[in-house]
C-alpha positions as CSV (number, residue, x, y, z in Angstrom):
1,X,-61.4,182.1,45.9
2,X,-58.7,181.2,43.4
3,X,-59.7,177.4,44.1
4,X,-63.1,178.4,43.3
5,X,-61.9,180.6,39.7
6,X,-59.5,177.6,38.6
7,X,-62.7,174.9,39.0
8,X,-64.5,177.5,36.7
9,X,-62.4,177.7,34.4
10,X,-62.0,173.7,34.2
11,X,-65.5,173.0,34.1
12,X,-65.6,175.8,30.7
13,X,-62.9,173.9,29.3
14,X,-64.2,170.3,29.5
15,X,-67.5,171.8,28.3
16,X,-65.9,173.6,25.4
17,X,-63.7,170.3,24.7
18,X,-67.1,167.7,25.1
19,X,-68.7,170.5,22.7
20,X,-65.6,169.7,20.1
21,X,-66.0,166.0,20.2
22,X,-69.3,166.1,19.6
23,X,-69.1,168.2,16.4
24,X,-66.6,166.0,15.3
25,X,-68.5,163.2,16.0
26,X,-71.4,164.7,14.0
27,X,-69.4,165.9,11.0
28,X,-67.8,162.3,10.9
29,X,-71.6,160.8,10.4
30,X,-72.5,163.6,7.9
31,X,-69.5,162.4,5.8
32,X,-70.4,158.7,5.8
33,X,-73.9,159.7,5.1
34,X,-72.8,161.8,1.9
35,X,-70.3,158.8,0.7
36,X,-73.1,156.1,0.7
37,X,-75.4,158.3,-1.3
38,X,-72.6,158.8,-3.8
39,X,-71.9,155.2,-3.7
40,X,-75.8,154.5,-4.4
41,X,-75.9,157.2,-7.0
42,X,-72.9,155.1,-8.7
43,X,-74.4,152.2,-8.3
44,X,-78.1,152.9,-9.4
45,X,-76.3,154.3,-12.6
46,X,-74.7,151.6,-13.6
47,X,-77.5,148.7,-13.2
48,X,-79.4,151.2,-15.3
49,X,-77.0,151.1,-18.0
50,X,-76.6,147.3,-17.4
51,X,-80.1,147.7,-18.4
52,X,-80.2,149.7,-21.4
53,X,-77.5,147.5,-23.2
54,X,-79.8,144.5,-22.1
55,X,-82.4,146.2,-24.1
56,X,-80.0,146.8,-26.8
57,X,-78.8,143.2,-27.1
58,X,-82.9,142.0,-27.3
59,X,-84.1,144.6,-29.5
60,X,-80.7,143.7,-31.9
61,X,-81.9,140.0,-31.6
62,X,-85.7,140.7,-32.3
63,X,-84.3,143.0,-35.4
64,X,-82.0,140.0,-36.3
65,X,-84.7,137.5,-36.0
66,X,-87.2,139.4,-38.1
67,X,-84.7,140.3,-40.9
68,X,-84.0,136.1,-41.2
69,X,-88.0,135.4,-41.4
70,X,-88.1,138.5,-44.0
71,X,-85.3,137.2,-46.1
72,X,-86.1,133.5,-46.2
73,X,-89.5,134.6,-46.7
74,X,-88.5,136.7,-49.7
75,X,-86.0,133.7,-50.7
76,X,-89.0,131.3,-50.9
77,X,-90.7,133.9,-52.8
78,X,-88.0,134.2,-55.6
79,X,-87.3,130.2,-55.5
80,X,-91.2,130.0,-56.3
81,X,-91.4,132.7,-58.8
82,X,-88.2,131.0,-60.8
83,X,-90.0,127.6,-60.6
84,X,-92.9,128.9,-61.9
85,X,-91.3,131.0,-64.7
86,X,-89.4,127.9,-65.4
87,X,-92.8,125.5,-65.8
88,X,-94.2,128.6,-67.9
89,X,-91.3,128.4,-70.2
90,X,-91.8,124.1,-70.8
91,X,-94.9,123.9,-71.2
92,X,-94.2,126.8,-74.6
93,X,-91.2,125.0,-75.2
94,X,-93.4,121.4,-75.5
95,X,-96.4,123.8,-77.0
96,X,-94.3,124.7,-79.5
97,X,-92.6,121.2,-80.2
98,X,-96.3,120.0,-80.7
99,X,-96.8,122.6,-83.2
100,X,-94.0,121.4,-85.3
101,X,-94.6,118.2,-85.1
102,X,-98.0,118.6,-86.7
103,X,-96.5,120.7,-89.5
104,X,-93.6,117.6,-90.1
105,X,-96.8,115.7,-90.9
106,X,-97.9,117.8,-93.1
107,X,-95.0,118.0,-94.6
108,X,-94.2,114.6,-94.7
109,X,-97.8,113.6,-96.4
110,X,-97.4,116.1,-99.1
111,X,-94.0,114.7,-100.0
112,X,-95.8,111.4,-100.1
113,X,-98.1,113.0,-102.4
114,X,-95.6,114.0,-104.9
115,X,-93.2,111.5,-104.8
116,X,-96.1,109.4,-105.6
117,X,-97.5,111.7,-108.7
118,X,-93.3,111.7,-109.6
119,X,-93.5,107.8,-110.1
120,X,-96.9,107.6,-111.3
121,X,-95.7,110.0,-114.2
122,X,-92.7,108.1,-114.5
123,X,-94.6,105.0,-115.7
124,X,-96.7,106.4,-118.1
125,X,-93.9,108.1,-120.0
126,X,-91.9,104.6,-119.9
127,X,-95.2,103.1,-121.1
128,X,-95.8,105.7,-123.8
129,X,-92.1,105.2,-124.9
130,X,-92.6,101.6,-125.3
131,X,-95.9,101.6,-127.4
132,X,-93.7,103.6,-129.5
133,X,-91.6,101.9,-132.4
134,X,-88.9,104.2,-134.2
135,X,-90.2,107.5,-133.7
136,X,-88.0,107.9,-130.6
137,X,-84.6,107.8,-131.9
138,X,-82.3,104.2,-132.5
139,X,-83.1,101.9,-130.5
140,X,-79.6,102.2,-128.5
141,X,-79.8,105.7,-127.4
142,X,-79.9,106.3,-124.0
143,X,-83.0,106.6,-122.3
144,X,-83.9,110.0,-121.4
145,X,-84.1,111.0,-117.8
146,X,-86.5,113.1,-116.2
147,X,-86.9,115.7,-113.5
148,X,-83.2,116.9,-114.0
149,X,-81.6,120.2,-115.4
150,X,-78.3,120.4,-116.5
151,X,-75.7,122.9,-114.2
152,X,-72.5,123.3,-114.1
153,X,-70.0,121.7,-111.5
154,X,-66.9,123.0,-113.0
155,X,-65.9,124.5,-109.3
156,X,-66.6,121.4,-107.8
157,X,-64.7,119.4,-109.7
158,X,-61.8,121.8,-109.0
159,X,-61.6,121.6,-105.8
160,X,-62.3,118.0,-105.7
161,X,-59.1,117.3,-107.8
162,X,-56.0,115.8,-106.9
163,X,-53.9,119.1,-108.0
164,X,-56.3,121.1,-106.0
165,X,-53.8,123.4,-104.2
166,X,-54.1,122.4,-100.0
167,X,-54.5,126.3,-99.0
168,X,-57.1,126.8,-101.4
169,X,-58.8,124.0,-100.5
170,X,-58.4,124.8,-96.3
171,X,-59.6,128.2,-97.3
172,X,-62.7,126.5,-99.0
173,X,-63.9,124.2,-96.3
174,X,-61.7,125.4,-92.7
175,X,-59.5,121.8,-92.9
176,X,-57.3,120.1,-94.8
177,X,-57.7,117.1,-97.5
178,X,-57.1,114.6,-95.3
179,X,-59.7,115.9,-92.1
180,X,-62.3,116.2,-95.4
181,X,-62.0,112.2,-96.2
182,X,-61.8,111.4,-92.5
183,X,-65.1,113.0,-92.2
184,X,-66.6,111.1,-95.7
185,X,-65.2,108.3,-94.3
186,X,-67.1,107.8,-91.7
187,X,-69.9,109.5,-93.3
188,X,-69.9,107.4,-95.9
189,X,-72.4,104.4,-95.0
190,X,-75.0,106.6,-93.5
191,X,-75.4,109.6,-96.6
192,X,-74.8,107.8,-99.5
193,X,-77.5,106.9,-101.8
194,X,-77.9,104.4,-104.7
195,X,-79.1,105.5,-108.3
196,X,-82.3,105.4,-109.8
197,X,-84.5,105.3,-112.5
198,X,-85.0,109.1,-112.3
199,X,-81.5,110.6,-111.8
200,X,-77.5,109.2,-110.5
201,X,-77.5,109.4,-106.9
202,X,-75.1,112.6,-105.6
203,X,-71.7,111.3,-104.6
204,X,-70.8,111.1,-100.9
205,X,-67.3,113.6,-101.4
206,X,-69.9,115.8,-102.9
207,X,-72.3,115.5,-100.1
208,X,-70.4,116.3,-97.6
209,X,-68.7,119.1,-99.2
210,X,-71.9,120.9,-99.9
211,X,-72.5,121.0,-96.2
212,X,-69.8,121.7,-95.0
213,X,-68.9,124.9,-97.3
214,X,-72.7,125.6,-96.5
215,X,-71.9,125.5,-92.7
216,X,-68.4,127.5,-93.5
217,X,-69.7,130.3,-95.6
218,X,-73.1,131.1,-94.3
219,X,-74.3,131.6,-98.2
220,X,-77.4,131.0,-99.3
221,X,-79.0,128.1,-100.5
222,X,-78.9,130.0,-104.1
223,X,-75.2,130.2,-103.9
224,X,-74.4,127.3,-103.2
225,X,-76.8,125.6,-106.0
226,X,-74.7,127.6,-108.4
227,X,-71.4,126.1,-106.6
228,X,-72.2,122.5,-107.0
229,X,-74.2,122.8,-109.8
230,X,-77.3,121.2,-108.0
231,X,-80.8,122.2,-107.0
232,X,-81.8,124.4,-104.3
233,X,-84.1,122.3,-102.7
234,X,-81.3,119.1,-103.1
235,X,-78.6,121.7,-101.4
236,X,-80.9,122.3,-98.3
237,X,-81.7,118.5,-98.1
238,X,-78.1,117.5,-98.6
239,X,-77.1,119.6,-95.7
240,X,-80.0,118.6,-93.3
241,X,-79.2,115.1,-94.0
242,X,-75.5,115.3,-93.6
243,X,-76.0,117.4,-90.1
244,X,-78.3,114.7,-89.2
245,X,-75.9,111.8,-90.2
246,X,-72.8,113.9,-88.2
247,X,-74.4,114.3,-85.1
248,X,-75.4,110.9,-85.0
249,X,-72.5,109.1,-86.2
250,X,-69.8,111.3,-84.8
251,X,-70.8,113.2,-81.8
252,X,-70.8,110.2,-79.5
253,X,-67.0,110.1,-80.4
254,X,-65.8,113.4,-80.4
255,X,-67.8,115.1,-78.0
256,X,-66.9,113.1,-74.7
257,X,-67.6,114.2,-71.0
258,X,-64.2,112.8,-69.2
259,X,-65.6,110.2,-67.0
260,X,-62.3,108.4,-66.9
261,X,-60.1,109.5,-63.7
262,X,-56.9,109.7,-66.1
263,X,-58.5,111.6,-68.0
264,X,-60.2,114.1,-65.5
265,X,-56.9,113.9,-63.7
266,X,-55.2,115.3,-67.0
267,X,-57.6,117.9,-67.6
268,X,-57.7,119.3,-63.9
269,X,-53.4,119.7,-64.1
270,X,-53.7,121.4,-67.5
271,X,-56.3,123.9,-65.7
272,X,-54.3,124.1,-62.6
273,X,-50.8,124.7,-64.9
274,X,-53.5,128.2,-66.2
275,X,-54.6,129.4,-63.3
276,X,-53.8,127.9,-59.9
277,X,-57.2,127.0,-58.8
278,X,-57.4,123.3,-58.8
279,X,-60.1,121.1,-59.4
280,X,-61.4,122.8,-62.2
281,X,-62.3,120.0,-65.0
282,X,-64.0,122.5,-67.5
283,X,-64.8,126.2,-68.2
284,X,-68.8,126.8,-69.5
285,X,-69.7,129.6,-71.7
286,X,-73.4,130.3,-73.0
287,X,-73.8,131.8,-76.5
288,X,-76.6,133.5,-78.4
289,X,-77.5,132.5,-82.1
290,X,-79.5,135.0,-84.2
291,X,-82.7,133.7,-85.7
292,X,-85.6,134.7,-88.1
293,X,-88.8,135.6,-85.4
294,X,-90.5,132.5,-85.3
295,X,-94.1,132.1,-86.4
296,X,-95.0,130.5,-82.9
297,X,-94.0,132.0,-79.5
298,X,-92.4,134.6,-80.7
299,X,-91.8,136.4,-76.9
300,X,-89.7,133.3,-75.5
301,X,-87.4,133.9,-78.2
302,X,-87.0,137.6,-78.1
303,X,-83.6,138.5,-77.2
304,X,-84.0,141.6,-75.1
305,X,-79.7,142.7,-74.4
306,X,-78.9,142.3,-78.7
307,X,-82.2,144.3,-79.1
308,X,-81.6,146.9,-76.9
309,X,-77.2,146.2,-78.0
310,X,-78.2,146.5,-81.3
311,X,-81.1,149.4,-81.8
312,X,-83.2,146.1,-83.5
313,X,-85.7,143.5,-82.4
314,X,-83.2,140.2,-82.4
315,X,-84.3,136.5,-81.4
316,X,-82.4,133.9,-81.0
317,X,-81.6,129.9,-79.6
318,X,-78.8,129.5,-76.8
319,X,-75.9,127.4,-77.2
320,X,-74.3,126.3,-74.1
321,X,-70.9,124.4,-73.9
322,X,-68.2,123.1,-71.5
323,X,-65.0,123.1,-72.9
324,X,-61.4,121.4,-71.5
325,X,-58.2,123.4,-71.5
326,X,-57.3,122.9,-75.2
327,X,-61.3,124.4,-76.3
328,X,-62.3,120.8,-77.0
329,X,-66.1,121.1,-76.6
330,X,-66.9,118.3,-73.7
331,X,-70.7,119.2,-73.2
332,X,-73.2,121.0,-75.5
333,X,-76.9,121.9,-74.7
334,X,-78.7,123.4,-77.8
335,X,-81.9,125.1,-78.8
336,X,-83.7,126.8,-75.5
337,X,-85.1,130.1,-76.2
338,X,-82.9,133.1,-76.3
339,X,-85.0,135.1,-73.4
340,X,-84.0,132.2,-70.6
341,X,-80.9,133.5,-68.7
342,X,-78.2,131.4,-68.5
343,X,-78.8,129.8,-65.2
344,X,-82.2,128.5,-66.7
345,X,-80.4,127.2,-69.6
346,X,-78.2,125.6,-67.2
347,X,-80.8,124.2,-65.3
348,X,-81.9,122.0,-68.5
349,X,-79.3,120.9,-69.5
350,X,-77.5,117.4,-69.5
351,X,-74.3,119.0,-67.3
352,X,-77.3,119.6,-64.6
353,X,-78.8,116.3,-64.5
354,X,-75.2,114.8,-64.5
355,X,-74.4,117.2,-61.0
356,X,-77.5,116.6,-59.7
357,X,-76.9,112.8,-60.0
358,X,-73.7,113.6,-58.0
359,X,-71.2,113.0,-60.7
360,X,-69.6,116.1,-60.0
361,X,-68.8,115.9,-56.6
362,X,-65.2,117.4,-56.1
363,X,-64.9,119.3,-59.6
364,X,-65.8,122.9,-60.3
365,X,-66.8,124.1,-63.6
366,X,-65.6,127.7,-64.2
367,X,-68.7,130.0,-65.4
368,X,-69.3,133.5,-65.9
369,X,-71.5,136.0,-63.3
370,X,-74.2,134.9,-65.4
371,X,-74.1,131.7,-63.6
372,X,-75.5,131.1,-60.0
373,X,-73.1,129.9,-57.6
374,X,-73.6,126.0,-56.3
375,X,-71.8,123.2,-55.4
376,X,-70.2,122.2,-58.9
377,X,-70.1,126.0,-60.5
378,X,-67.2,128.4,-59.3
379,X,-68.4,132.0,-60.2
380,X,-66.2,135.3,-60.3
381,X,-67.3,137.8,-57.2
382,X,-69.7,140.5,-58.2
383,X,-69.8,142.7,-55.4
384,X,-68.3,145.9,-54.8
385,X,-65.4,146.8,-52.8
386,X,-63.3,143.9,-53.5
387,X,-60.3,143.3,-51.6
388,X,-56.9,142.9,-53.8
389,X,-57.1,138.7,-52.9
390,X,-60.5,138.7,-54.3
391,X,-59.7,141.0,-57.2
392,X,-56.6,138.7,-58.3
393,X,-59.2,135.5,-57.9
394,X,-61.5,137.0,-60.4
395,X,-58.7,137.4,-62.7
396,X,-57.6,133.6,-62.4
397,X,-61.2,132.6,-63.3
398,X,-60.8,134.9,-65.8
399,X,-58.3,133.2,-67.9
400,X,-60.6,130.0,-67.7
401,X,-63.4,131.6,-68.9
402,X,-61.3,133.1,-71.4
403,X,-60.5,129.8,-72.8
404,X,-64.2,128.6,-73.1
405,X,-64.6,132.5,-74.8
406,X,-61.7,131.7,-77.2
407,X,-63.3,128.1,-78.3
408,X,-66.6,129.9,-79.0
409,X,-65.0,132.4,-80.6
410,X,-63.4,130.1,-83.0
411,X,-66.3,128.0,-83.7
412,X,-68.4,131.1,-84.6
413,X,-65.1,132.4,-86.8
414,X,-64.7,129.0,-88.7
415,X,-68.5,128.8,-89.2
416,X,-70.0,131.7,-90.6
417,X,-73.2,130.3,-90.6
418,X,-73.8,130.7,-86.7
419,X,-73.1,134.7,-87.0
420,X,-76.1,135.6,-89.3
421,X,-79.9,134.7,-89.6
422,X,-80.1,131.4,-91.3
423,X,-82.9,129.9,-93.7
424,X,-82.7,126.9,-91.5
425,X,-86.1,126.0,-89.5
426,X,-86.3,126.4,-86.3
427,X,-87.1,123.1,-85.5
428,X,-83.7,122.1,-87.9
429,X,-81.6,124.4,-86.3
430,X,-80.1,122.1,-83.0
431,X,-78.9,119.7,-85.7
432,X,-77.0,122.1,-87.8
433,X,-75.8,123.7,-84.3
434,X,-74.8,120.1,-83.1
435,X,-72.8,119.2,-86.0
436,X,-71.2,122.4,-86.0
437,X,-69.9,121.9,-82.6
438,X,-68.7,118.3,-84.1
439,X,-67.0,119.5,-87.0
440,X,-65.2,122.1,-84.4
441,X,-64.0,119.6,-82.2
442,X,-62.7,117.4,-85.1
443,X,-60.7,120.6,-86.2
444,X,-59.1,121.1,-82.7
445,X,-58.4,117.9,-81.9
446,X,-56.6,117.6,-85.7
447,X,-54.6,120.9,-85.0
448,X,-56.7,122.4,-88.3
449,X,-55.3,125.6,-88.2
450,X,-57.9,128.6,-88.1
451,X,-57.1,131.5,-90.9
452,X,-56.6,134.7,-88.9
453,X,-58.8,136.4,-90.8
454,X,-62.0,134.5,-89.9
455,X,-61.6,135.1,-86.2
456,X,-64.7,136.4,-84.0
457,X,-64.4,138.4,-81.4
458,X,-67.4,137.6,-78.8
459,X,-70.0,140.2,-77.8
460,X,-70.8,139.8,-74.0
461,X,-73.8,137.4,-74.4
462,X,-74.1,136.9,-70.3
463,X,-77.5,136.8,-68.7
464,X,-77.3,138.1,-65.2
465,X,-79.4,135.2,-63.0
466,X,-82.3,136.2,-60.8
467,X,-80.9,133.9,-57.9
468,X,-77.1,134.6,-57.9
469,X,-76.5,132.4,-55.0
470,X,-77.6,128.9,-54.3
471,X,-75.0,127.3,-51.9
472,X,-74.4,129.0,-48.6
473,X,-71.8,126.8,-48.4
474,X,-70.1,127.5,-51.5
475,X,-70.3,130.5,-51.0
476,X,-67.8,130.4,-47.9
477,X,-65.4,128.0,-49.8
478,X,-65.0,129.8,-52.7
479,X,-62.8,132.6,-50.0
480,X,-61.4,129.4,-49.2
481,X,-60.5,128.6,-52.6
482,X,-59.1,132.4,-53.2
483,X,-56.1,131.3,-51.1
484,X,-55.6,127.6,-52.4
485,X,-54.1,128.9,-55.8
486,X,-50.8,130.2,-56.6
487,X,-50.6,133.9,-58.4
């Protein structure tokens, strides 16, 4: 019986314990279950954000790709629009130049015209003096001459004396005695006339003086008659003609591009020695000179920043120059219209041909932000947000622009004539520019010392470009160049 009680009781237990084994056994596969789906959960959550920043990457390289065709789309767009303002503006420019030239014409025929009359008079009152026997006067008394009227040249002759005082004289004319018969000098085989019948021909000293204190003074032509005791017709002729004769005698020799390597070499130290930034063989500076509105194409002239500056309609003709570190002009490009922006101006000029024909590889000329940046121009930055390495760049290319700034404003202060509205022709006024740009150099090369009292102080005259960029390139080495000069 108790046999039969314990085999019971066994059987219970190893049915109770088989019961166990199996639960475990069954909550040990419910757990593995449960783990892989967490583990697929995990797994299906990340491939799909694997996913989403593949997406991201795509869309970011479609947006990329779009933004490049947009902008070299609206690059193209701009580069055509500047082209075509650019032709636009020529074919006035050579409109205009044809104009002119038909009016020289007429000019020159009716000079013709009268000079011809002039002698044709001339004869018959030498013939009617001859048919004449005593009731002219002895027969040795001068013959009278004709088409002259007696003035006085007392302040002339002053000034042209020995005793003259040297300051006075400097005050008169912005240089010394000896700059004054340098200039007549060499002046002196191309202006001087010989006499004639009708009148004595003007005296060279006297020539070149009237232009010059013309070009110094800015007076008009009436004031100036009264000066040298001469007509106002012979005053505006004398100073056309000497203009003419100094820009084509002495230009050539005192307005030089450095094409020598000694002498770029020199010029690139003595810009270096101002500013740290080597390389730099000249600093550029565009200026705008007021004008009377023309009769033809008026618009390409109007000056719309001295308008707008000024509360008045203004025109004007550009002037644009390099100069070296002393404010020696080295490059001059007169006469576009005074709407063109500087980096149009540029673009006609001699300096451009001269890069474009890759004779300036390896220089920089300093400019303004109213010049584009390329290969050959180094422009300050003229974004926002600079950091304190670009801020101190812009200040070393400011002290070389500064100097071009400072030779312009000297040239304007020791020439009057440049800061008003002239009575010269438009189609006169490059050569009376030119030969004021001479007549500066000769002065700074001479150390001619500049009166205090005439200095100009420049009004921004900078044309913001339409394309501020035009070298990618550039554009990365000019940060280069921010750490290649020594503050």
């Amino acid at each position: 019986m108790n046999d039969k009680i314990t085999n019971t009781s066994n059987r219970r237990r190893r049915s109770r314990k088989d019961t166990c084994e199996d639960d475990d056994n069954g909550c040990k596969e419910s757990g593995i279950e449960a783990t892989d789906k967490q583990e697929g959960k995990k797994v299906k959550a990340l491939e799909e954000i694997i996913t989403s920043f593949v997406l991201l990457e795509e869309q970011e390289k479609s947006d990329q790709e779009e933004w490049a065709k947009t902008h070299q789309e609206e690059k193209i767009l701009v580069e055509a629009n500047h082209k075509k303002k650019t032709r636009a503006m020529l074919d006035y420019y050579s409109k205009l130049q044809g104009c002119y030239d038909s009016v020289d014409q007429s000019d020159v025929l009716r000079k013709r015209k009268s000079r011809a009359a002039a002698a044709a008079a001339v004869v018959t009152a030498e013939s009617e003096n001859s048919n004449r026997k005593g009731g002219g006067g002895a027969a040795g008394e001068p013959r009278r001459r004709l088409w002259v009227k007696n003035r006085s040249t007392a302040w002339w002759d002053q000034c042209n004396g020995a005793d003259f005082p040297e300051d006075e004289f400097r005050k008169a004319f912005r240089m010394g005695k000896e700059t004054f018969d340098m200039i007549c000098n060499e002046l002196s085989s191309v202006v001087a006339k010989e006499n004639t019948m009708l009148r004595d021909a003007v005296p060279v000293r006297q020539r070149v003086a009237v232009c010059i204190w013309r070009l110094a003074t800015g007076e008009p032509l009436r004031l100036v008659s009264k000066r040298f005791g001469l007509g106002i017709s012979t005053c505006h002729k004398l100073v056309l003609e000497v203009c003419s004769a100094i820009r084509t005698v002495l230009m050539p020799k005192y307005v030089q591009w450095p094409d020598e390597e000694s002498l770029r070499r020199k010029v690139k130290d003595e810009f270096e020695s101002i500013s740290g930034i080597s390389s730099v063989l000249g600093s550029m500076y565009t200026t705008h000179i007021p004008i009377v509105a023309p009769k033809i194409s008026v618009a390409a002239y109007y000056n719309k920043r001295h308008t707008e500056r000024n509360q008045k309609t203004s025109y004007s003709i550009t002037v644009q120059g390099v100069v070296d570190s002393k404010g020696v002009f080295t490059d001059v490009c007169i006469g576009w219209p005074g709407s063109m922006a500087d980096d149009q101006v540029l673009e006609k000029s001699a300096l451009y041909q001269r890069a474009t024909g890759g004779l300036l590889k390896g220089v920089w000329i300093v400019g303004s932000c109213g010049y584009p940046l390329m290969d050959w121009v180094l422009v300050p930055y003229t974004q926002q947000h600079l950091t304190w390495t670009q801020h101190a760049f812009n200040e070393k290319i400011g002290e070389i622009q500064r100097v071009a700034k400072d030779a312009f404003g000297r040239l304007k202060g020791r020439w009057c004539c440049l800061q008003k509205r002239t009575e010269v022709k438009l189609q006169d006024l490059p050569v009376v520019l030119g030969a004021c740009c001479v007549l500066h150099n000769i002065c700074e090369i001479r150390k001619e010392e500049m009166d205090p009292v005439l200095g100009f102080e420049l009004i921004d005259d900078e044309m913001v470009p339409e394309i501020g960029l035009r070298s990618n390139h550039k554009y990365y080495s000019t940060s280069s160049q921010v750490i290649i000069y020594n503050p």
